[in-house]
C-alpha positions as CSV (number, residue, x, y, z in Angstrom):
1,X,73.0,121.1,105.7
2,X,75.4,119.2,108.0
3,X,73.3,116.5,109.6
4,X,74.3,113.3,112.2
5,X,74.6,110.1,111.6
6,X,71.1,109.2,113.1
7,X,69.8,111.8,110.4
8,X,70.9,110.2,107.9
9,X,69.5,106.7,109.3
10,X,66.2,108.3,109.4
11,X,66.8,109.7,105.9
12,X,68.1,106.1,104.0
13,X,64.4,104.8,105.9
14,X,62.4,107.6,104.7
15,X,63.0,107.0,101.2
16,X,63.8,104.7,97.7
17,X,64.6,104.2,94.5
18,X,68.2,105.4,95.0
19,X,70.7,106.3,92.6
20,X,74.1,106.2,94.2
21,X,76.3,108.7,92.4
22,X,80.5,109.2,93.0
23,X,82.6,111.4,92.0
24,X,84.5,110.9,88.6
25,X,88.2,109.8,87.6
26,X,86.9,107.4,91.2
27,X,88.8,105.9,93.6
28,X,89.1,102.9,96.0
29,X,87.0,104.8,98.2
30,X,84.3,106.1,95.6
31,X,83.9,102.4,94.1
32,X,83.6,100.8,97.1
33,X,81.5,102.9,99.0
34,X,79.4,103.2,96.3
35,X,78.8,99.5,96.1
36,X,78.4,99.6,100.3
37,X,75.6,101.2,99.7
38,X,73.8,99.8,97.5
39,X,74.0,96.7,99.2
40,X,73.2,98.4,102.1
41,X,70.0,99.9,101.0
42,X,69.0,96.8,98.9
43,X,69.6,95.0,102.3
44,X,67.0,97.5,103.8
45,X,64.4,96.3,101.2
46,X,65.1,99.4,99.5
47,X,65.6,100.2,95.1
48,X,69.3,101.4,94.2
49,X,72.1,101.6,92.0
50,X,75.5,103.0,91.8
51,X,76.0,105.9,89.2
52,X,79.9,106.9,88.0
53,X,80.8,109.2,84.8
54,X,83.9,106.7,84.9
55,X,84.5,103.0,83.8
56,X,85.3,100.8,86.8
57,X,88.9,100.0,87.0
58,X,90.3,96.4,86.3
59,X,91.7,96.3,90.0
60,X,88.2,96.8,91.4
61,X,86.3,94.3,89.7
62,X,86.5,92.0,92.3
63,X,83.9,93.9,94.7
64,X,80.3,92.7,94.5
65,X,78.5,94.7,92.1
66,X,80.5,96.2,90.2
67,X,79.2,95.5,86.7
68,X,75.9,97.4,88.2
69,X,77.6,101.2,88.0
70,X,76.0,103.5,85.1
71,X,74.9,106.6,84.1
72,X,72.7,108.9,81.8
73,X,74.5,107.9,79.0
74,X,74.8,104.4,79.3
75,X,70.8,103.9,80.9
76,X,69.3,103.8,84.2
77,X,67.2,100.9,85.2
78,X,64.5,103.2,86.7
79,X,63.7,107.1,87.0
80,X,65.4,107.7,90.6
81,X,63.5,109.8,92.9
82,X,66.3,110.0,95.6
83,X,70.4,110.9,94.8
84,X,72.8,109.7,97.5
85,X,75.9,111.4,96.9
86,X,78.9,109.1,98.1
87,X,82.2,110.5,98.8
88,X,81.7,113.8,97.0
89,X,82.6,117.5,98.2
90,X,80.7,119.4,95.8
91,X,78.6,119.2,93.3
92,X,80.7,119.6,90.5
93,X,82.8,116.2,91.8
94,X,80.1,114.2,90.5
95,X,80.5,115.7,86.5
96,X,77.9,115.0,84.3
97,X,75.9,113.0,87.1
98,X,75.8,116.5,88.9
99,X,72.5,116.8,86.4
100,X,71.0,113.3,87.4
101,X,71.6,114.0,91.4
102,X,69.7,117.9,91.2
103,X,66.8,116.5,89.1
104,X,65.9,113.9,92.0
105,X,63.5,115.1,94.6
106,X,65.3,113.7,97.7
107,X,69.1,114.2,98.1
108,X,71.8,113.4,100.5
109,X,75.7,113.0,100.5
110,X,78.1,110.8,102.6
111,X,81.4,112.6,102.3
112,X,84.7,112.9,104.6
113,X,86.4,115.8,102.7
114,X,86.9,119.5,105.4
115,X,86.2,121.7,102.5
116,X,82.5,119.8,102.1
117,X,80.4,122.8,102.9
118,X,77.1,120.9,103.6
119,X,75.9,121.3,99.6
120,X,73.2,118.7,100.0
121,X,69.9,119.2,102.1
122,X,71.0,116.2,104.5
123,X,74.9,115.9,104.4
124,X,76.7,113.1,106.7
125,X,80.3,114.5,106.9
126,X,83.3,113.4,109.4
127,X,86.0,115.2,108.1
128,X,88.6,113.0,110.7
129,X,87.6,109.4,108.7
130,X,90.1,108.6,106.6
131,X,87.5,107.6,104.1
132,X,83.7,108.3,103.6
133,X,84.1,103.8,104.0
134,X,84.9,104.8,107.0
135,X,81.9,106.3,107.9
136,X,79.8,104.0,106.3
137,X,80.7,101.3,108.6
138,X,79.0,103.2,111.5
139,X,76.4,104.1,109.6
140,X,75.7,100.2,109.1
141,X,75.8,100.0,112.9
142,X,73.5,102.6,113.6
143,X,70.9,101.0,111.1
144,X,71.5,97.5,112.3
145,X,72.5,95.8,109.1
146,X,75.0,93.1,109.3
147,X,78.0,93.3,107.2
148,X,78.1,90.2,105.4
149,X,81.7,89.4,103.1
150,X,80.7,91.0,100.1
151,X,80.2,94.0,102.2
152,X,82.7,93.6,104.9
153,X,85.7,94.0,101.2
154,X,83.5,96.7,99.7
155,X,84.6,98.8,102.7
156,X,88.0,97.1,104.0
157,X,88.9,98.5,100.0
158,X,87.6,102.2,101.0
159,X,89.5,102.5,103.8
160,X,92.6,100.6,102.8
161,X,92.6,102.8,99.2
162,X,91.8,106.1,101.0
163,X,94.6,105.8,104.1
164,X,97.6,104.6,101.7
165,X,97.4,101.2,103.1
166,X,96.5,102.2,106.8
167,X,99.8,104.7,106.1
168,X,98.6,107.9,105.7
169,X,98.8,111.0,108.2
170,X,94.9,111.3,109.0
171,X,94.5,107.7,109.8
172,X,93.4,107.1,113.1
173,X,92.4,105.0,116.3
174,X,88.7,104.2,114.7
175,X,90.1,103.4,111.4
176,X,91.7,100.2,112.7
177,X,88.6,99.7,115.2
178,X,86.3,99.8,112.1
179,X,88.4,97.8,110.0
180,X,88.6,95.2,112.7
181,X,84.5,94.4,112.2
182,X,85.5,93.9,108.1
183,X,88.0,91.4,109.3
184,X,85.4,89.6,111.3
185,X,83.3,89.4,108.9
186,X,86.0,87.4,106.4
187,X,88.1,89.9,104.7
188,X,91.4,88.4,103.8
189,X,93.6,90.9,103.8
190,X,96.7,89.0,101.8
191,X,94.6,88.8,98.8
192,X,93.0,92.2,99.3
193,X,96.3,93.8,99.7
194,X,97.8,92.5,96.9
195,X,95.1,92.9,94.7
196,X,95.1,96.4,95.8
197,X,98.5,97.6,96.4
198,X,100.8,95.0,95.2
199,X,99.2,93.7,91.5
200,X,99.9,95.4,88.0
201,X,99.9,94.0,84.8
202,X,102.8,93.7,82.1
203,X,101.9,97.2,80.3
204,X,101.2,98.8,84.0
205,X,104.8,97.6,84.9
206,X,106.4,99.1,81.9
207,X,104.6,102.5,82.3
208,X,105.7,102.6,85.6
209,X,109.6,102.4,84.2
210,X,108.8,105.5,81.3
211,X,107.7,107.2,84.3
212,X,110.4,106.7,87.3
213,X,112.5,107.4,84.2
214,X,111.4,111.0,84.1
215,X,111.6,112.1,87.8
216,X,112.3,115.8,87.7
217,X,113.4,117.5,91.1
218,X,113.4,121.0,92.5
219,X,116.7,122.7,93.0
220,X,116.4,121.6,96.8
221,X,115.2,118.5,96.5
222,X,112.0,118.7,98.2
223,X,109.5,118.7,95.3
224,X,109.4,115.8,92.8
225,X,107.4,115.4,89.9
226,X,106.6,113.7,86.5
227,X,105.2,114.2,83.2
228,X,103.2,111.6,82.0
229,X,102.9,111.7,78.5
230,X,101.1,109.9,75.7
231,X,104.2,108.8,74.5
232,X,104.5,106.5,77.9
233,X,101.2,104.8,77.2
234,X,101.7,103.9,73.5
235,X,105.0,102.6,73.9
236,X,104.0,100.4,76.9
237,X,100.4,99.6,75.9
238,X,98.7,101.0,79.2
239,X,96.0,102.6,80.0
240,X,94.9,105.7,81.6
241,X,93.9,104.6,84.6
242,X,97.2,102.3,84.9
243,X,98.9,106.0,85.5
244,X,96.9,106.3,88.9
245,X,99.6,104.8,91.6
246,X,102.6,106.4,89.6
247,X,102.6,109.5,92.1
248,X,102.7,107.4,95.2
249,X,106.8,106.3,94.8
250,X,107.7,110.3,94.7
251,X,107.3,110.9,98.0
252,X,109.2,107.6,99.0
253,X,112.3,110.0,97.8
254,X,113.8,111.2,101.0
255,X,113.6,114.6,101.2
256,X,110.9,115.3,99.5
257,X,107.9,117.2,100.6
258,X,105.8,117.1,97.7
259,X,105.4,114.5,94.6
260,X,103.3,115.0,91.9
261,X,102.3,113.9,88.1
262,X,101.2,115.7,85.6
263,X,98.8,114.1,83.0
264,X,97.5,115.6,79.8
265,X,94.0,114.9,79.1
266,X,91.8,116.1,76.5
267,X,90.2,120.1,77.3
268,X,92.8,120.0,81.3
269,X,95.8,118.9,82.9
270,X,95.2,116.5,85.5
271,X,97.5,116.5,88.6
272,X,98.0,114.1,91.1
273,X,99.8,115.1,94.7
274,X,101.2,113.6,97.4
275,X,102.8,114.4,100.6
276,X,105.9,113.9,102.4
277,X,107.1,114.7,105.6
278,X,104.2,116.3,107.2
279,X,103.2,118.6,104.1
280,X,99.5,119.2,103.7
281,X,98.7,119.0,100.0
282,X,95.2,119.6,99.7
283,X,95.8,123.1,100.3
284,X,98.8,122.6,97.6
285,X,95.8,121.5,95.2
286,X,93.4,124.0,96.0
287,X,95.4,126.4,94.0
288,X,94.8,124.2,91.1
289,X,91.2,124.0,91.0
290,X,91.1,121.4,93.6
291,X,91.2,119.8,96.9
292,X,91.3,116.4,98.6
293,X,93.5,114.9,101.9
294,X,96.3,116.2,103.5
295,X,98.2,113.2,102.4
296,X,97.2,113.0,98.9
297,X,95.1,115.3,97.0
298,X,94.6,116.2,92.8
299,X,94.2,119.3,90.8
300,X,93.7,120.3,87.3
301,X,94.3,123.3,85.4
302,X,91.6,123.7,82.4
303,X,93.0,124.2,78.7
304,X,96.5,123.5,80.1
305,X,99.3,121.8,77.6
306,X,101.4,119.4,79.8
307,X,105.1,120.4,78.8
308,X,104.0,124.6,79.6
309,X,101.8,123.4,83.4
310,X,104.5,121.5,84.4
311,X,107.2,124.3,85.4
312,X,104.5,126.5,86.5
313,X,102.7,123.1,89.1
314,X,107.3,122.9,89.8
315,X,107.4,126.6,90.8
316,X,104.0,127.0,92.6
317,X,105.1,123.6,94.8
318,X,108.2,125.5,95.5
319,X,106.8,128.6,96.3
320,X,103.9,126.7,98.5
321,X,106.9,125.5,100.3
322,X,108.9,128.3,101.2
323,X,105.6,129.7,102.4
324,X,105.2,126.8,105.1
325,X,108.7,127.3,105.9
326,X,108.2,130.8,106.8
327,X,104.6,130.4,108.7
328,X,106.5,127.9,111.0
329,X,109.2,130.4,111.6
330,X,106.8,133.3,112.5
C-alpha cells in the first residue's frame, strides 16, 4: 500500500527491533541509505541493523557503519520483528533476505523506483527523487532528527551515486535543496567526490583498459557495448565489483543512445545500461528481467552464456531503438 511520508513517521515510531534490508549486487544509494537509517532509528531510541546478501564495496567503507551489514547466513544480532525495505522495488530485489523481510511481523519499504507497485503494507515511494537518499532526508525532517556528519555523507553518497554525480536526467530542483542540508551539516564534497567518482585502484585501472579495449558498436553507432569477461579480471587482478563504473564511459561516446556491459556470472548474465541522449533505459531493461532509472538501469538473463547474450542484448538495443524512433514519428 502506497502510504505518505507522515505514514511512515508514524510507522518508524510505532515500532523496533529493525532489520534494514537492500537490495543485492547494492549501490551508492542502497549502502548508504541503509546506513541512514539505522542511524536514524538508533537516533530515535529504536533496535536496528542493516541486512545485504552482498559484501560492502571497498569504496563505501568510509560511511559510518558499515562493518554492521549482515544477513541469515552470516548472523543477526537479534530475531527482528519489523523489516524496513530500503531502496527496493519488489520483493525479489532483496534475494535471499526476501525470506528474512516476509517472516517479520511489521513491514515497510522506502523506495523511489515507478514500477514499485506498493508490495509492502506501508510503502513510502517518490518516484521523481533521484534516490530513495533522497527521500530519506525529508523523512528526517518530518521526524525531527538532526543530521549529524556521519549522517549528512551516508545520504550526500545516495544521492550523489544515484544521479551520476548530480548529472543524470531525473535530477531535480529538491535534489540540490536536500543536498544543500548535507552540506550544512559538513559534508566535504572534494573528498566525497573523489572517493566516489574519481578513486580506483591499480587492478581497477587495468580492468578498465581490457574493457574500453573491447567496445563493440552497432552498425549506426548508437548502441555501445562490452563483454566483460573472466579473462579481464584474472589478467588485471580485479574484482567483481571493480567492473561496476565500466558502463558509465559508453554513453560518453557521441552518438550513442545506449551503453551497456555484459557480465557472466555463475547460473545469469548480468547487464548493466546506460543512457544517452534522452533514451529511457529502464524500459530497455525491463525486457531483460529488469528495471531501474531512466538514466541507468540493469538486467539479467537467467542461464545465459556471455559470448551467445551479447548479440541478442546488441540486437534487442537496436531494435528498442528503432522503435522510439518510430513512436516519435507517429
Amino acid at each position: 500500500m502506497i502510504s505518505n511520508i507522515n505514514e511512515m513517521a508514524e510507522f518508524l515510531r510505532a515500532h523496533d527491533n529493525y532489520a534494514v534490508i537492500t537490495h543485492y549486487r547494492p549501490d551508492g544509494d542502497a549502502f548508504g541509505s541503509a546506513l541512514a537509517m539505522v542511524r536514524i532509528l538508533k537516533s530515535m531510541g529504536k533496535n536496528a541493523f542493516p541486512v545485504c546478501d552482498d559484501e560492502v564495496t571497498p569504496k563505501y567503507r568510509f560511511l559510518d557503519g558499515w562493518e554492521k551489514f549482515t544477513n541469515e547466513e552470516k548472523g543477526l544480532p537479534y530475531v527482528p520483528e519489523t523489516a524496513l525495505g530500503v531502496d527496493v522495488s519488489n520483493e525479489e530485489r532483496m534475494g535471499k533476505s526476501t525470506a528474512l523481510f516476509n517472516a517479520c511481523k511489521y513491514r515497510a519499504v522506502i523506495d523511489h523506483h515507478e514500477s514499485n507497485i506498493g508490495f509492502a503494507p506501508v510503502t513510502l515511494l517518490d518516484s521523481k527523487a533521484v534516490a530513495a537518499g533522497q527521500i530519506i532526508v525529508k523523512l528526517a525532517n518530518v521526524l525531527g532528527i538532526k543530521i549529524d556528519k556521519p549522517l549528512a555523507e551516508q545520504l550526500y553518497t545516495a544521492i550523489a551515486t544515484d544521479s551520476g554525480n548530480f548529472s543524470f536526467k531525473d535530477t531535480n530542483a529538491e535534489s540540490f535543496s536536500l543536498t544543500a542540508q548535507l552540506l550544512e551539516a559538513g559534508v566535504d564534497v572534494e573528498t566525497l567526490t573523489r572517493r566516489l567518482f574519481r578513486e580506483r585502484s591499480y587492478a581497477q585501472t587495468r580492468l578498465l583498459a581490457l574493457a574500453l579495449n573491447q567496445i563493440q558498436l552497432s552498425s549506426d553507432g548508437r548502441v555501445a557495448g562490452i563483454m566483460i569477461t573472466d579473462e579481464m579480471f584474472k589478467e588485471s587482478g580485479a574484482a567483481r565489483p571493480d567492473s561496476h563504473p565500466i558502463v558509465n564511459y559508453l554513453n560518453e561516446i557521441r552518438g550513442v543512445c545506449v551503453g551497456f556491459t555484459a557480465e557472466q556470472l555463475p547460473d545469469h548474465v548480468k547487464i548493466s545500461f546506460r543512457a544517452g541522449n534522452g533514451t529511457d533505459v529502464a524500459a530497455l531493461a525491463e525486457r531483460f528481467d529488469g528495471g531501474g532509472h531512466i538514466a541507468a538501469a540493469g538486467g539479467r538473463i537467467p542461464g545465459g552464456i556471455l559470448e551467445k547474450e551479447f548479440s541478442n542484448i546488441m540486437r534487442v538495443s537496436e531494435e528498442y531503438l528503432r522503435e522510439m524512433d518510430a513512436a516519435k514519428r507517429a
